[in-house]
C-alpha positions as a Markdown table, in Angstrom:
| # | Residue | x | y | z |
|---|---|---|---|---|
| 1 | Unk | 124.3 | 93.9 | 63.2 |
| 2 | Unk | 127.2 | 93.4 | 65.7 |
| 3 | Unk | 129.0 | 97.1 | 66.7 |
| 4 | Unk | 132.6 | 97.5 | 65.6 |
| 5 | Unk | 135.5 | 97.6 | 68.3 |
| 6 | Unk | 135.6 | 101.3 | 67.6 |
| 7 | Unk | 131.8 | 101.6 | 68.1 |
| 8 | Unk | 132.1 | 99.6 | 71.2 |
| 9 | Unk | 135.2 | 101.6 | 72.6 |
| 10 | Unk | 133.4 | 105.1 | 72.1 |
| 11 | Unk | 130.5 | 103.6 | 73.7 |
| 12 | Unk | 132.5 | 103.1 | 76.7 |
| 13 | Unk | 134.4 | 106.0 | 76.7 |
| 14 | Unk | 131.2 | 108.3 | 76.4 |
| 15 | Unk | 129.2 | 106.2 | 78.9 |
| 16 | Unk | 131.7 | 107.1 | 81.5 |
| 17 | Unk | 132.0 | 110.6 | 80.7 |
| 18 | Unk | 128.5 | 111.1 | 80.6 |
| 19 | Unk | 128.5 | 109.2 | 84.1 |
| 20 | Unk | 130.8 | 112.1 | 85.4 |
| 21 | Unk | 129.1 | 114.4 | 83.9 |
| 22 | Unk | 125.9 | 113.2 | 85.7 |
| 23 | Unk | 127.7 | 113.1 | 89.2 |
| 24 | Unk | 129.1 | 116.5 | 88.6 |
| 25 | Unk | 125.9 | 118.1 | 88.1 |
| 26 | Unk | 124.3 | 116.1 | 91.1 |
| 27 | Unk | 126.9 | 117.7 | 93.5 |
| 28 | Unk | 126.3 | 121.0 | 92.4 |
| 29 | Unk | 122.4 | 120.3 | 93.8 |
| 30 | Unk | 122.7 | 120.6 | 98.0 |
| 31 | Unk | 120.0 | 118.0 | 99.0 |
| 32 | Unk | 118.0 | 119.9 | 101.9 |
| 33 | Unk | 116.1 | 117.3 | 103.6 |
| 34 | Unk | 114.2 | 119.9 | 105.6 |
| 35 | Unk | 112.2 | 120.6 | 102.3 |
| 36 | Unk | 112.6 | 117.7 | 99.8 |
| 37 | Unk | 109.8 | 115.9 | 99.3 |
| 38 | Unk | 111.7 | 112.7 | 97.1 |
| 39 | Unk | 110.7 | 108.9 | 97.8 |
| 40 | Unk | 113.6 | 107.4 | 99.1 |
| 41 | Unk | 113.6 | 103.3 | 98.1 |
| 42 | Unk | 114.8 | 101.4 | 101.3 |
| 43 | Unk | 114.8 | 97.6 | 100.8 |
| 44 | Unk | 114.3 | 95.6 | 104.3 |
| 45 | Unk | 113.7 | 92.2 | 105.5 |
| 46 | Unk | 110.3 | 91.8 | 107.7 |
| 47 | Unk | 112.8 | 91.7 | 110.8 |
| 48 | Unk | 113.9 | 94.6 | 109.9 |
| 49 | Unk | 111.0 | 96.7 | 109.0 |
| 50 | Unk | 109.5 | 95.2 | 112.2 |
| 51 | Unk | 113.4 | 95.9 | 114.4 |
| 52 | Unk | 114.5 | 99.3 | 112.3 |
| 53 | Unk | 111.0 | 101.0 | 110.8 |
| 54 | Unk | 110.1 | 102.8 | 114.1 |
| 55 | Unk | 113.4 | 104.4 | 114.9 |
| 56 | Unk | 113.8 | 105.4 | 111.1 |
| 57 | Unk | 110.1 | 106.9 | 111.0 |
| 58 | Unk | 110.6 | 108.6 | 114.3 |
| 59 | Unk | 114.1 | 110.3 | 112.9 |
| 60 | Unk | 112.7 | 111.3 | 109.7 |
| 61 | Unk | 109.8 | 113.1 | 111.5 |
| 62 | Unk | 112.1 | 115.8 | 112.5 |
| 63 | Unk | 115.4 | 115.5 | 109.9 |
| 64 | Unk | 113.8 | 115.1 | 106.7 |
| 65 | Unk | 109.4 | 115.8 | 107.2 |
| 66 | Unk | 108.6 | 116.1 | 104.0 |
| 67 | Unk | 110.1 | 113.2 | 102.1 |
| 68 | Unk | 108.3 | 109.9 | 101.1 |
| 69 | Unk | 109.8 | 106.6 | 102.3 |
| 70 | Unk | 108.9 | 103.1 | 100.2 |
| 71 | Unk | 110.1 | 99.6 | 101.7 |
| 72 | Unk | 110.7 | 97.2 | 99.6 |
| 73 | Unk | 110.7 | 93.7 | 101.1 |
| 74 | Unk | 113.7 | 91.7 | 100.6 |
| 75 | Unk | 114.0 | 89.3 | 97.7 |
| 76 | Unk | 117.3 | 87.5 | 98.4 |
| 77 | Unk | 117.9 | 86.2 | 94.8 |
| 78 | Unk | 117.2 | 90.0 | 93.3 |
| 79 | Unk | 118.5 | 92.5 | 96.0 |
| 80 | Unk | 122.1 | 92.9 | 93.7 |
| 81 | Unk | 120.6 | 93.6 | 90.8 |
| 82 | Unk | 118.0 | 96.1 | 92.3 |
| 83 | Unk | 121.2 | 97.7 | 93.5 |
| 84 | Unk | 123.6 | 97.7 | 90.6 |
| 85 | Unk | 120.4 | 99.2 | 88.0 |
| 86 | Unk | 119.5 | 101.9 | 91.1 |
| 87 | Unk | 116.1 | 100.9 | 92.0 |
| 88 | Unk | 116.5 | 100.9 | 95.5 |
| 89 | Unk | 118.4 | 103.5 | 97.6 |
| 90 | Unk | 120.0 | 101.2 | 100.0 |
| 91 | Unk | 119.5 | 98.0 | 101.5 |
| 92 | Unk | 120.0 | 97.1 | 105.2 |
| 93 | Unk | 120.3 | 93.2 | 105.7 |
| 94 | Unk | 123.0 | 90.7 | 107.1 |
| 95 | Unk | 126.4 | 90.9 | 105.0 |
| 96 | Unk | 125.4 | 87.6 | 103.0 |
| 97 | Unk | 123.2 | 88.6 | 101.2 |
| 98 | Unk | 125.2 | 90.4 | 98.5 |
| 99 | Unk | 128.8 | 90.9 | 96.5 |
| 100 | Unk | 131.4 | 92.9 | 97.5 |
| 101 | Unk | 131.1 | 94.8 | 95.0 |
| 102 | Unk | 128.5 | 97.8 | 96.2 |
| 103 | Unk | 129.6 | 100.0 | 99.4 |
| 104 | Unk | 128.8 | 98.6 | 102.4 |
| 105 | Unk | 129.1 | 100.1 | 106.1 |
| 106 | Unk | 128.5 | 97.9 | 109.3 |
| 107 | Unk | 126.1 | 98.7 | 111.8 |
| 108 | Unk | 126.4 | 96.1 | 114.8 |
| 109 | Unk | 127.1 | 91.8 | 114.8 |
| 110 | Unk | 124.5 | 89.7 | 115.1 |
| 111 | Unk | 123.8 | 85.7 | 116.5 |
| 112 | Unk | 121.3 | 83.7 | 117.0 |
| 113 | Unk | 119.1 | 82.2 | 119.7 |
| 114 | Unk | 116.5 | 79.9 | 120.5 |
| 115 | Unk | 112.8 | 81.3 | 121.1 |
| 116 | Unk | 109.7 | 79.3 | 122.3 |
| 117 | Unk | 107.1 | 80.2 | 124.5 |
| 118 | Unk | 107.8 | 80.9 | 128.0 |
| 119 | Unk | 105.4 | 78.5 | 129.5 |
| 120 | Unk | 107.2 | 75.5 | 127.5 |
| 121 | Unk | 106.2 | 72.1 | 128.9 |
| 122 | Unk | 109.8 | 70.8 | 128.8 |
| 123 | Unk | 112.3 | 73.3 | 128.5 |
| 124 | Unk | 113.9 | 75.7 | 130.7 |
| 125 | Unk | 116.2 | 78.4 | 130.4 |
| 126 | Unk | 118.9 | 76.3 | 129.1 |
| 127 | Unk | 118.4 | 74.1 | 126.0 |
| 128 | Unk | 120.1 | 71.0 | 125.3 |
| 129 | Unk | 121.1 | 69.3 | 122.4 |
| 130 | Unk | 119.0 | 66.2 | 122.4 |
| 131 | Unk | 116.0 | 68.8 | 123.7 |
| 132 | Unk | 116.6 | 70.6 | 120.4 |
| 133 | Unk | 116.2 | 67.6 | 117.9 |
| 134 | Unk | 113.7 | 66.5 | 119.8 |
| 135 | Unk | 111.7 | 69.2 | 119.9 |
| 136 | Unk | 109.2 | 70.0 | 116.9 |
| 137 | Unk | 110.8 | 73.2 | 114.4 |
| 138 | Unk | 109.2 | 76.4 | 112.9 |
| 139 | Unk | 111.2 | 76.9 | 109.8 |
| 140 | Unk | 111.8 | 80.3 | 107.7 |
| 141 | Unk | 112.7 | 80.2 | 103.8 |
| 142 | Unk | 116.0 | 80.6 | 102.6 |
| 143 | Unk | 114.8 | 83.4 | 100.3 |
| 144 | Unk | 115.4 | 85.8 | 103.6 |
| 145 | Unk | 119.0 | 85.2 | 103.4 |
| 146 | Unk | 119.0 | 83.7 | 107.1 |
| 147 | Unk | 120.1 | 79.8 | 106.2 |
| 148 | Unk | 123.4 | 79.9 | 108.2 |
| 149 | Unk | 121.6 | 77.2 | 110.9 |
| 150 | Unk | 120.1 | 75.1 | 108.3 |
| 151 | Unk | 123.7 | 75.4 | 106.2 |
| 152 | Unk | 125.2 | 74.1 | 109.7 |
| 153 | Unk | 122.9 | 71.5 | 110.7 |
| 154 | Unk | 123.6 | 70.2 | 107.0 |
| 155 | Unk | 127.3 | 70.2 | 107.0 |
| 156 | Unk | 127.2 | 68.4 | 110.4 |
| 157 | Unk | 125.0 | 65.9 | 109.5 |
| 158 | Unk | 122.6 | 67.1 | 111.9 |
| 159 | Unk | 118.6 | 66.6 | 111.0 |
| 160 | Unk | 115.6 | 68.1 | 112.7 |
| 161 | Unk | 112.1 | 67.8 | 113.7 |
| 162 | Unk | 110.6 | 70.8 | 111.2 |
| 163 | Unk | 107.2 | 70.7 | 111.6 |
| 164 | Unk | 106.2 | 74.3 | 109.9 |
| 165 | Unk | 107.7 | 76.6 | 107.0 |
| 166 | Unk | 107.0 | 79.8 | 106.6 |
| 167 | Unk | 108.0 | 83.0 | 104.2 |
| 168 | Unk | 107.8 | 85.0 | 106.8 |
| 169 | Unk | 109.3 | 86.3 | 110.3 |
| 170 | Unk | 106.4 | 87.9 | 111.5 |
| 171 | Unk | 104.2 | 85.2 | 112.1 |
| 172 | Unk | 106.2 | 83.7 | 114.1 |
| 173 | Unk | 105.4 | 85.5 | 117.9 |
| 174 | Unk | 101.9 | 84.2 | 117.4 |
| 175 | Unk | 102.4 | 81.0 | 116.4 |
| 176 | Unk | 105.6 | 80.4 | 118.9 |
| 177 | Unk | 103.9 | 81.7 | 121.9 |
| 178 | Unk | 100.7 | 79.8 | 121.1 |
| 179 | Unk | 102.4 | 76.4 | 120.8 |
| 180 | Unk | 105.5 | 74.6 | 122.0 |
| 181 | Unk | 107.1 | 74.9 | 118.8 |
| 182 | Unk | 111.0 | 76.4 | 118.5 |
| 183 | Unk | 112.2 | 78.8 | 116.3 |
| 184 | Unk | 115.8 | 79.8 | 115.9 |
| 185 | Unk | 116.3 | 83.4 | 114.9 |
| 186 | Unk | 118.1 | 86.8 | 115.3 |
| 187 | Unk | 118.7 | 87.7 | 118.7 |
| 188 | Unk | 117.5 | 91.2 | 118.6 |
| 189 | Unk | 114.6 | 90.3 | 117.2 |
| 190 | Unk | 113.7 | 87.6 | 119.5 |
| 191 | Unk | 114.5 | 89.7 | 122.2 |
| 192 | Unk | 112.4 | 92.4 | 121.0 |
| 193 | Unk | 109.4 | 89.7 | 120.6 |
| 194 | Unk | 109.8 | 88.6 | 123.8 |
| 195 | Unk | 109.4 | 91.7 | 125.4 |
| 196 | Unk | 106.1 | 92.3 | 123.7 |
| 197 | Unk | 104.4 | 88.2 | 123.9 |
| 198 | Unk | 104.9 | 85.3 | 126.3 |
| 199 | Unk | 107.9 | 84.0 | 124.9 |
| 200 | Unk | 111.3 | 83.5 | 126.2 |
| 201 | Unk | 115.0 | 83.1 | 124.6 |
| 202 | Unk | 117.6 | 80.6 | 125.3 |
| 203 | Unk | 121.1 | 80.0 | 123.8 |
| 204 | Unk | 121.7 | 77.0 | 121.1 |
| 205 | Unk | 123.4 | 73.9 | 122.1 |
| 206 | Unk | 125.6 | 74.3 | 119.4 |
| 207 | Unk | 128.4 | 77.0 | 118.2 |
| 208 | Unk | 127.5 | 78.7 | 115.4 |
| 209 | Unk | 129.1 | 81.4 | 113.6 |
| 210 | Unk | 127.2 | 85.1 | 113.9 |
| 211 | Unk | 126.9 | 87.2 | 110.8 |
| 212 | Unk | 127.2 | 91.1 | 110.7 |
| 213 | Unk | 124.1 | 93.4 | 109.7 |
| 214 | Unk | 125.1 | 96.6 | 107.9 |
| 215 | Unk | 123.5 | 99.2 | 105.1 |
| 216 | Unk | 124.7 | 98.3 | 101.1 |
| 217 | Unk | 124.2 | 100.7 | 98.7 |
| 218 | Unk | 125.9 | 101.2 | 94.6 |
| 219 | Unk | 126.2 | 105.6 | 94.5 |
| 220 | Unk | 123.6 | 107.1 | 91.9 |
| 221 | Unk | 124.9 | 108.7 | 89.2 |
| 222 | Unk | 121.9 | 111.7 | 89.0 |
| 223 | Unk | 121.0 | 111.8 | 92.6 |
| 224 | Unk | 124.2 | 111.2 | 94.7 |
| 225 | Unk | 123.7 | 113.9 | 97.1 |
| 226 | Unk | 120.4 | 112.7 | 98.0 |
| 227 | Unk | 121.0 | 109.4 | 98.2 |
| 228 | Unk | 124.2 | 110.4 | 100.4 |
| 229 | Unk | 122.2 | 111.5 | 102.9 |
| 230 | Unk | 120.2 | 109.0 | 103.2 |
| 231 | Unk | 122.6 | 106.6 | 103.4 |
| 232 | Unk | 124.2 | 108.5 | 106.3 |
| 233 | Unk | 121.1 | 109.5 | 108.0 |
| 234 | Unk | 120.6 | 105.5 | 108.0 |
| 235 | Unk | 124.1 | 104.8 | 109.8 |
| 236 | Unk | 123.6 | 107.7 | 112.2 |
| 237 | Unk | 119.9 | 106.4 | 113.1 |
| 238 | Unk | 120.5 | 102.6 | 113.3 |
| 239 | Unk | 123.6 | 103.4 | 115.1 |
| 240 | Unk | 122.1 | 104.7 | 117.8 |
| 241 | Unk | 119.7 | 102.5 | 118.2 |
């Protein structure tokens, strides 16, 4: 049985009242993070739960002690629809990964570098460009959103020596510093990992654009003022990172 046009124009009409309705009643409940004890659904990447997790953890030990936090690894191909049917708070990942058509607010920009162990055989601190196709590749799937060097190498015709894929990021300071392998990756990150294993980073021999990193988020309609905070708890803590 198909629904009339006058069916389908209440339905509409109701649906967004119902949606105000809800908002209205959500803003009339002050969300004390003090005392809540709600899970908040935070969707990362495994760089981020390895670069952001601590500094959110440490934050919500003193603004919000009582609430539950669930991460929710990245799926690339699914992140927009967690966040259009609310099952995730927010999401904090590079800018490509989703449509303009949730709220998003930058945190910092982004680029990448070259990482590989420290006591490399043949490389220095400066990398060229025939070092870096000749030179044997660790490779991360495109399902992490990060494909802007492989979309590059592509468009420039540019092929290299891949010798491992992985799902993952956070293999990769074991199996870099182990080996003479090269990984290109977030500079942050790589920084961070090379502070904490026998690796080093090095700039690429090529230009390639950078990409911004920021919090995306679609307002609940029952649980906006929760989910507010959050979302600006988030800013403030990454911020100041």
């Amino acid at each position: 049985m198909q629904p009339t046009s006058l069916s389908s124009q209440l339905y509409l009409s109701l649906s967004h009242s119902l949606s105000e309705i809800e908002k209205a009643i959500s803003l009339t409940k002050k969300f004390d993070p003090l005392t809540s004890k709600r899970c908040f659904k935070l969707a990362l990447t495994d760089l981020g739960e390895v670069f952001f997790l601590p500094s959110i953890l440490e934050s919500l030990k003193y603004r919000a002690p009582s609430v539950e936090l669930e991460i929710i690894p990245i799926d690339a191909y699914s992140l927009s629809e967690w966040i259009s049917k609310e099952r995730i708070d927010a999401a904090v990942c590079n800018q490509g990964y989703l449509l303009k058509k949730f709220t998003y607010k930058n945190l910092f920009p982004e680029r990448y570098v070259c990482m590989l162990s420290d006591c490399h055989p043949r490389i220095g601190d400066i990398l060229s460009m025939g070092q870096y196709l000749e030179e044997r590749h660790v490779v991360v799937s495109d399902g992490t959103g990060h494909h802007l060097v492989e979309d590059y190498l592509f468009e420039a015709g540019i092929t290299r020596n891949v010798m491992l894929k992985v799902p993952h990021f956070s293999v990769l300071p074991d199996v870099i510093s182990s080996s003479d392998l090269l990984v290109t990756l977030p500079s942050r990150v790589a920084q961070l990992y090379a502070k904490r294993m026998p690796l080093k980073c090095v700039e690429l021999p090529f230009g390639i654009p950078g990409f911004e990193v920021g919090i995306h988020y679609k307002e609940h309609r029952g649980d906006s003022s929760a989910q507010s905070w959050f979302c600006d708890f988030l800013i403030k803590t990454l911020n100041e990172m």
